[in-house]
MOPAC internal coordinates of N, CA, C and O (Angstrom, degrees):
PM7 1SCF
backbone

  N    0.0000 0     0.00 0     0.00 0    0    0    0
  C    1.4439 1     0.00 0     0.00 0    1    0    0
  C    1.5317 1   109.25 1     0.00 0    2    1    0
  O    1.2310 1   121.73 1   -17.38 1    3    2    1
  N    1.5279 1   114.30 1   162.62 1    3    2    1
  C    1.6704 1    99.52 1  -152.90 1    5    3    2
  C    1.6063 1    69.04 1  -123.20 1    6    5    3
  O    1.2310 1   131.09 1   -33.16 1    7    6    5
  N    2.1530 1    96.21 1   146.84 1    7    6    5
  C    1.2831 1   106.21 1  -169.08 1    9    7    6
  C    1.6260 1    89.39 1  -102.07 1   10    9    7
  O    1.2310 1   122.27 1    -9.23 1   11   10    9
  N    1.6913 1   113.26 1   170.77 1   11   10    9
  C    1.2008 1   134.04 1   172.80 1   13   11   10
  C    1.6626 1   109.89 1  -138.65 1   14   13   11
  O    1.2310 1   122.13 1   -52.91 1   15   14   13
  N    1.4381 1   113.53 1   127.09 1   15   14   13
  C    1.8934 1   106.57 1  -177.80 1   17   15   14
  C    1.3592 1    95.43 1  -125.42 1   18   17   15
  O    1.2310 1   124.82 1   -45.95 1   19   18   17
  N    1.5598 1   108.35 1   134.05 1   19   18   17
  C    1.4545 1   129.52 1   144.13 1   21   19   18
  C    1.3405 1   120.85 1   -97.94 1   22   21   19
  O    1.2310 1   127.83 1   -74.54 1   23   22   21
  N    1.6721 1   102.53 1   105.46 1   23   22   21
  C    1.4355 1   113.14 1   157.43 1   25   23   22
  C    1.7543 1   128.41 1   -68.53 1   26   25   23
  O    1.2310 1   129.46 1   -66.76 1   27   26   25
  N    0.9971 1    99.36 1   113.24 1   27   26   25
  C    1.6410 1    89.42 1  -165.73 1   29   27   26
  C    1.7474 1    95.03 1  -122.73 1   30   29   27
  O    1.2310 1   123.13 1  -158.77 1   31   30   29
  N    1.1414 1   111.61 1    21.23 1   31   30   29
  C    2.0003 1   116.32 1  -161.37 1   33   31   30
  C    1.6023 1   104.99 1   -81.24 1   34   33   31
  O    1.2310 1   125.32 1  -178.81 1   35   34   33
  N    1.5122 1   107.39 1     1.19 1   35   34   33
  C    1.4754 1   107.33 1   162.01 1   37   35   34
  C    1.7162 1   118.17 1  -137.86 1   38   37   35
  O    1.2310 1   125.30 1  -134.13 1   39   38   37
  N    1.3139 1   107.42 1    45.87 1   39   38   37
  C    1.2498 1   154.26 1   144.83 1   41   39   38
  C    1.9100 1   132.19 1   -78.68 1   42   41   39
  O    1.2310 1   134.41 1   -54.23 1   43   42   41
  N    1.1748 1    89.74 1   125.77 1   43   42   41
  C    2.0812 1    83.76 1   179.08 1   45   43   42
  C    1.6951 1    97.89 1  -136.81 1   46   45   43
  O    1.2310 1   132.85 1   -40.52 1   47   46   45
  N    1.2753 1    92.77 1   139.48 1   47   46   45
  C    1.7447 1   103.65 1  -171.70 1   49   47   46
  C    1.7333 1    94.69 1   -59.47 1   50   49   47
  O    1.2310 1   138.67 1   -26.37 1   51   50   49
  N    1.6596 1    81.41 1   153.63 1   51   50   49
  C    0.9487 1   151.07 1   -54.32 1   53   51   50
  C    1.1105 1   151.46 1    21.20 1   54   53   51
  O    1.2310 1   125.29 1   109.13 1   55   54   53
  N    1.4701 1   107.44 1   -70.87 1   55   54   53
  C    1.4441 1   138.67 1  -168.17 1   57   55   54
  C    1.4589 1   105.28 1   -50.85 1   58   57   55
  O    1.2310 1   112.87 1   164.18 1   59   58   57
  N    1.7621 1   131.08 1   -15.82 1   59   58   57
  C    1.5070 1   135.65 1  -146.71 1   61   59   58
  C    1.7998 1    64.75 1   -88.84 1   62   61   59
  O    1.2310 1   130.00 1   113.19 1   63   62   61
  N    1.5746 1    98.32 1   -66.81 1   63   62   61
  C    1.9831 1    88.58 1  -151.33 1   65   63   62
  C    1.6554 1   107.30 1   -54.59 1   66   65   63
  O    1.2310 1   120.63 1   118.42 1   67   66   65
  N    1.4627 1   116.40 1   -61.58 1   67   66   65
  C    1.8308 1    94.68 1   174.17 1   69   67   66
  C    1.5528 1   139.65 1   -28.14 1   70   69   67
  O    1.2310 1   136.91 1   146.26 1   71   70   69
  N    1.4383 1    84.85 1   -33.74 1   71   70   69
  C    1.9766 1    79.57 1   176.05 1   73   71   70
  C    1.4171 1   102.83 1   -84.13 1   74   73   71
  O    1.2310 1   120.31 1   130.13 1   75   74   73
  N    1.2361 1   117.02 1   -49.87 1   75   74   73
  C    1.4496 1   119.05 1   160.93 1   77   75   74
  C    1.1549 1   125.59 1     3.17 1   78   77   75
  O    1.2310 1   123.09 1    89.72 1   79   78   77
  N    1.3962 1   111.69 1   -90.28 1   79   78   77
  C    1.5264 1   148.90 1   169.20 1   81   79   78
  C    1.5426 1   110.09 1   -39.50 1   82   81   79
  O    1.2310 1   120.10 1   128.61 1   83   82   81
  N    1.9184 1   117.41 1   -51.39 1   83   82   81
  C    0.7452 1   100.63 1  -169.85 1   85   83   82
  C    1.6871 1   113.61 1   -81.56 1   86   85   83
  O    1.2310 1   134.66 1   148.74 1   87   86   85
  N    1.1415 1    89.24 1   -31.26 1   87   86   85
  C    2.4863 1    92.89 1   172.94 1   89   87   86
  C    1.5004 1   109.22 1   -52.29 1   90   89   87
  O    1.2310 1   126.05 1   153.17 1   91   90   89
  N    1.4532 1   105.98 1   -26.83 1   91   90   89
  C    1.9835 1   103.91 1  -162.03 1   93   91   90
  C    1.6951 1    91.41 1   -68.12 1   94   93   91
  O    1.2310 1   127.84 1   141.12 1   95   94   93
  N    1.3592 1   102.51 1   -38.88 1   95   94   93
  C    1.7757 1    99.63 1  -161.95 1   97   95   94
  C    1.3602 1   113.61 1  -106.54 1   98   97   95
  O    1.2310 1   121.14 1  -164.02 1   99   98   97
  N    1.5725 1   115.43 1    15.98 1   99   98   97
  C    1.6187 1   118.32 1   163.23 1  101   99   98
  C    1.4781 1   110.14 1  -120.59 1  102  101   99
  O    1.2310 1   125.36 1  -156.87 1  103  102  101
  N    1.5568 1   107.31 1    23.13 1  103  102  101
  C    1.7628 1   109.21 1  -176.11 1  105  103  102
  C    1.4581 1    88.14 1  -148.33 1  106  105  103
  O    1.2310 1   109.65 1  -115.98 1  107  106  105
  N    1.9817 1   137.02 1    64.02 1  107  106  105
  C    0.6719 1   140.95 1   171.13 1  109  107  106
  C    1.5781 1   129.47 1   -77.97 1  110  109  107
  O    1.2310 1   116.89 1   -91.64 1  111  110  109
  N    1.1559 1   123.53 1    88.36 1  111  110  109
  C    1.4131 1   105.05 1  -159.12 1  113  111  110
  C    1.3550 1   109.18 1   155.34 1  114  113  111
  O    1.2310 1   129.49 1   140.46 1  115  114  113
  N    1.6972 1    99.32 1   -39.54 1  115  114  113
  C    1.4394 1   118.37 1  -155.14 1  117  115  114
  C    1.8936 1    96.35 1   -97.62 1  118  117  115
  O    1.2310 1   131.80 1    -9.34 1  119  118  117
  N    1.7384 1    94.83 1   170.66 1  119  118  117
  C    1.3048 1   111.21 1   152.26 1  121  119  118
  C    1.2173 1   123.92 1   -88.64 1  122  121  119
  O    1.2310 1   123.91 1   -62.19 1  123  122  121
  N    1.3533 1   110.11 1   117.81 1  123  122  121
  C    1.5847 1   120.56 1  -179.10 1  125  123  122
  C    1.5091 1   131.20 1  -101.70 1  126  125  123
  O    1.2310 1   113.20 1   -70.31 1  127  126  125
  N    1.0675 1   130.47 1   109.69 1  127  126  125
  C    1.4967 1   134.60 1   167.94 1  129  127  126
  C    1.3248 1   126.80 1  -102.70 1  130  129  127
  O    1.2310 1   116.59 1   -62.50 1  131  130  129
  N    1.2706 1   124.09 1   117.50 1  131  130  129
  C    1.5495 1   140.89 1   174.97 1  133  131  130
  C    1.4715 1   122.23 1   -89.05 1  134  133  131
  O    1.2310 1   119.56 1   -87.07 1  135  134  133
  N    1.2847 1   118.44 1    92.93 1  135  134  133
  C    1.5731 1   110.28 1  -172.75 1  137  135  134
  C    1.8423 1    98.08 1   -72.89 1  138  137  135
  O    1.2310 1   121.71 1   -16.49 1  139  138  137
  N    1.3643 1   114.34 1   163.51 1  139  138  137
  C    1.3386 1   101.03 1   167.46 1  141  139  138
  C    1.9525 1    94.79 1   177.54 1  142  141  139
  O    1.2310 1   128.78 1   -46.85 1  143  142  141
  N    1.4556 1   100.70 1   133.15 1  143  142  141
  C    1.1808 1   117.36 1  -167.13 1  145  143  142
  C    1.9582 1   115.58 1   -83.43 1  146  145  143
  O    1.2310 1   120.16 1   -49.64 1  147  146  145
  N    1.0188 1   117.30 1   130.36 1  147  146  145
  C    1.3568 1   113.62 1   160.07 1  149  147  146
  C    1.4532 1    94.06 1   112.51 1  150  149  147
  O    1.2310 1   118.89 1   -36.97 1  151  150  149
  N    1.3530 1   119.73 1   143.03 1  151  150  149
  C    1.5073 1   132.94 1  -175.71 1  153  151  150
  C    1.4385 1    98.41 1   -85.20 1  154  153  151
  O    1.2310 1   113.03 1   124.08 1  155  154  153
  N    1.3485 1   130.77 1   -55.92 1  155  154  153
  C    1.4867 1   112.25 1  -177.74 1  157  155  154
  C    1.5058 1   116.55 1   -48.88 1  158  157  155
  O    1.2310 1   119.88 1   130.46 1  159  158  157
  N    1.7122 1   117.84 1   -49.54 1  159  158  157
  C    1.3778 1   120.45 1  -154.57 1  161  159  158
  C    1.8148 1    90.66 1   -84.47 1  162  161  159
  O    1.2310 1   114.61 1   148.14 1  163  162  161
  N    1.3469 1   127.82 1   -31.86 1  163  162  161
  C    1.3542 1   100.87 1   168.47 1  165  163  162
  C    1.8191 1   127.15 1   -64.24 1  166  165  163
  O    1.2310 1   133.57 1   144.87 1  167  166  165
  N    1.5428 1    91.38 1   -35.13 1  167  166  165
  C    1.6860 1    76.27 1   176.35 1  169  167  166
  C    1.7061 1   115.43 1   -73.38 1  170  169  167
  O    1.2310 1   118.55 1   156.55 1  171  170  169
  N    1.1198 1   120.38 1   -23.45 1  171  170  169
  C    1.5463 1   110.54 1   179.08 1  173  171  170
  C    1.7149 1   107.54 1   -67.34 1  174  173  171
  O    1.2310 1   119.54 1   156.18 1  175  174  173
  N    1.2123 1   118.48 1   -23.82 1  175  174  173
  C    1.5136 1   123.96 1   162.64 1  177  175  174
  C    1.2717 1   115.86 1   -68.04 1  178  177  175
  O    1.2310 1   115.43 1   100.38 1  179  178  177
  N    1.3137 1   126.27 1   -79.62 1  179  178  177
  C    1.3948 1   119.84 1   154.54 1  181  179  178
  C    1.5705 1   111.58 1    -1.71 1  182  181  179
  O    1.2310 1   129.25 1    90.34 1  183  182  181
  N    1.4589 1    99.77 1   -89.66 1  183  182  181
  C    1.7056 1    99.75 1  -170.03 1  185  183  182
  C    1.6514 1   119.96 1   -42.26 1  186  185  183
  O    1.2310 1   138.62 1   135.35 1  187  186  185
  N    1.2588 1    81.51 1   -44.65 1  187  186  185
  C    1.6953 1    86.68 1  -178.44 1  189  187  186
  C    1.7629 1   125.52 1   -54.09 1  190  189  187
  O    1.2310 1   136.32 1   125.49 1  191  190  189
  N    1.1300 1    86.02 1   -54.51 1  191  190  189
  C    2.2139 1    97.11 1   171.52 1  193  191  190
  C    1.4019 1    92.62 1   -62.89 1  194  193  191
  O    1.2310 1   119.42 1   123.24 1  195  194  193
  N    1.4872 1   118.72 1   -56.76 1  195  194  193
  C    1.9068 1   108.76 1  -157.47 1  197  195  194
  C    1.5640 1   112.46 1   -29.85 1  198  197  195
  O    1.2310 1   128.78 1   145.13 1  199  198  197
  N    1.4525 1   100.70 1   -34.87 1  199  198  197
  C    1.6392 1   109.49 1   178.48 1  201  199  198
  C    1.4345 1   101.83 1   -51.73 1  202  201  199
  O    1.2310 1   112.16 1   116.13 1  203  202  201
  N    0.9495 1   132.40 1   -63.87 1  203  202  201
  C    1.9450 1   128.28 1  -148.01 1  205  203  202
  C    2.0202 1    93.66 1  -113.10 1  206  205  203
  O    1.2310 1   109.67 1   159.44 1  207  206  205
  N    1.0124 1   136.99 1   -20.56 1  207  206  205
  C    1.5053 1   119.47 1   178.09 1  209  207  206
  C    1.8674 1   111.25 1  -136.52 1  210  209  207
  O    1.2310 1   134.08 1    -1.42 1  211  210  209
  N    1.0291 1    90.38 1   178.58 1  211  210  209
  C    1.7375 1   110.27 1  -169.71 1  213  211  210
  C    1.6276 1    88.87 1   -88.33 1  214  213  211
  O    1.2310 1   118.67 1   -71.29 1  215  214  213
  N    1.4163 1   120.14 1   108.71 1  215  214  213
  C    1.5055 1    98.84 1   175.76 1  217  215  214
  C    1.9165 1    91.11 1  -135.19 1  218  217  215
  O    1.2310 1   132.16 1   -43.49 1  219  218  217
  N    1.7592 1    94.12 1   136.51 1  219  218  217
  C    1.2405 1    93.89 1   166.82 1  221  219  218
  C    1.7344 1   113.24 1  -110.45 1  222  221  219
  O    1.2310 1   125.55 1    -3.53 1  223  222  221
  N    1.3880 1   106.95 1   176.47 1  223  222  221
  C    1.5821 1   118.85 1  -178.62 1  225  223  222
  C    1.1332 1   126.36 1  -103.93 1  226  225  223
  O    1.2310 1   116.88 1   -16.70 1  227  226  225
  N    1.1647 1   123.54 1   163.30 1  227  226  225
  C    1.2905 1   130.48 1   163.76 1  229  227  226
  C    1.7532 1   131.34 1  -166.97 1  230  229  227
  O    1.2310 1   112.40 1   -61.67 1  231  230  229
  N    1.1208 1   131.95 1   118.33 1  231  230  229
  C    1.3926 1   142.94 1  -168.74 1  233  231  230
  C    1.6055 1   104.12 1   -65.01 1  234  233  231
  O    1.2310 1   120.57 1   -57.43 1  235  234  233
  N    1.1092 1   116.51 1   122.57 1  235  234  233
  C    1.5831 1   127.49 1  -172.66 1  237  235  234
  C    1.1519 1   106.96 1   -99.01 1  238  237  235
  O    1.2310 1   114.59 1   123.32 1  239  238  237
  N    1.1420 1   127.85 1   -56.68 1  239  238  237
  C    1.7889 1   150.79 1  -175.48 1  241  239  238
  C    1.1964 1    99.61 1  -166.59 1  242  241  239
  O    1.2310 1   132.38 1   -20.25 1  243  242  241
  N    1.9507 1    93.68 1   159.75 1  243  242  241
  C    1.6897 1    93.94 1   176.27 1  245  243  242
  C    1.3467 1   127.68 1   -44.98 1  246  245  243
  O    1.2310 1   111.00 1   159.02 1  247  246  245
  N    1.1441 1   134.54 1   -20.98 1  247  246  245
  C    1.8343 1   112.44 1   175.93 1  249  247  246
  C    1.5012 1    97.75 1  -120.31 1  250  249  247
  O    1.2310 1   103.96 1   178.36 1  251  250  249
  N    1.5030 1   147.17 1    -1.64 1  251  250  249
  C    1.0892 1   137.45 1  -179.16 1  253  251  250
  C    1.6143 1   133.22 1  -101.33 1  254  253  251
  O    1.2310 1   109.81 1   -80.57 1  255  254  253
  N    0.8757 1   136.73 1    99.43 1  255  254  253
  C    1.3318 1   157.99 1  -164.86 1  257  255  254
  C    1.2663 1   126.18 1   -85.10 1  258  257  255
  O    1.2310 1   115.48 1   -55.87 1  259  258  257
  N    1.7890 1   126.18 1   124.13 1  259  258  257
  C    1.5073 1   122.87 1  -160.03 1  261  259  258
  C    1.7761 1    76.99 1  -106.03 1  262  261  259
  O    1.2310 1   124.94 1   -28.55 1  263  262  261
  N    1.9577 1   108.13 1   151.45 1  263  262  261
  C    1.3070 1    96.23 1   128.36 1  265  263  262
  C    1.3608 1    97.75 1  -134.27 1  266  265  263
  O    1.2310 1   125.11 1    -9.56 1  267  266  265
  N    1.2526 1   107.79 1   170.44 1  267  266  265
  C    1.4623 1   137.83 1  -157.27 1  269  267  266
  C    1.5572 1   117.77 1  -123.25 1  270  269  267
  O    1.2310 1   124.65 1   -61.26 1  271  270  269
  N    1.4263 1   108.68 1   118.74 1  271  270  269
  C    1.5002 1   100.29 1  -161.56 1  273  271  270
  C    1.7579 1    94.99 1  -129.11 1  274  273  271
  O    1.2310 1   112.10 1   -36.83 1  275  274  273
  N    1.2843 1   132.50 1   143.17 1  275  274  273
  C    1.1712 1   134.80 1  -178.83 1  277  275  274
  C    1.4604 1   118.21 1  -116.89 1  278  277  275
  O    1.2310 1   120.10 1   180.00 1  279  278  277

């Protein structure tokens, strides 16, 4: 399966979930990964998708954060 990454780690929410949102639903099909910096602004991302997709995690470095969408 062919992967797709959004770096968004110099990004601050808002702006994390819009780009977000908009890669999840113009890379339909695909494997998706979202890098994204900072423990608060990943979990408000996190929470936010958990609603509508299957998303798993993963710890990159201390402040950088994968999620993983299939």
């Amino acid at each position: 399966m062919k992967k797709k990454v959004l770096d968004v780690t110099k990004e601050k929410c808002p702006m994390t979930f819009l780009k977000a949102k908009d890669f999840i639903s113009a890379n339909i099909g695909l494997e998706k990964i979202i890098l994204i910096k900072g423990k608060k602004d990943f979990q408000m991302l996190k929470n936010n998708l958990e609603k509508n997709f299957d998303v798993k995690t993963k710890k990159v470095s201390q402040d950088v954060f994968q999620l993983i969408f299939t």
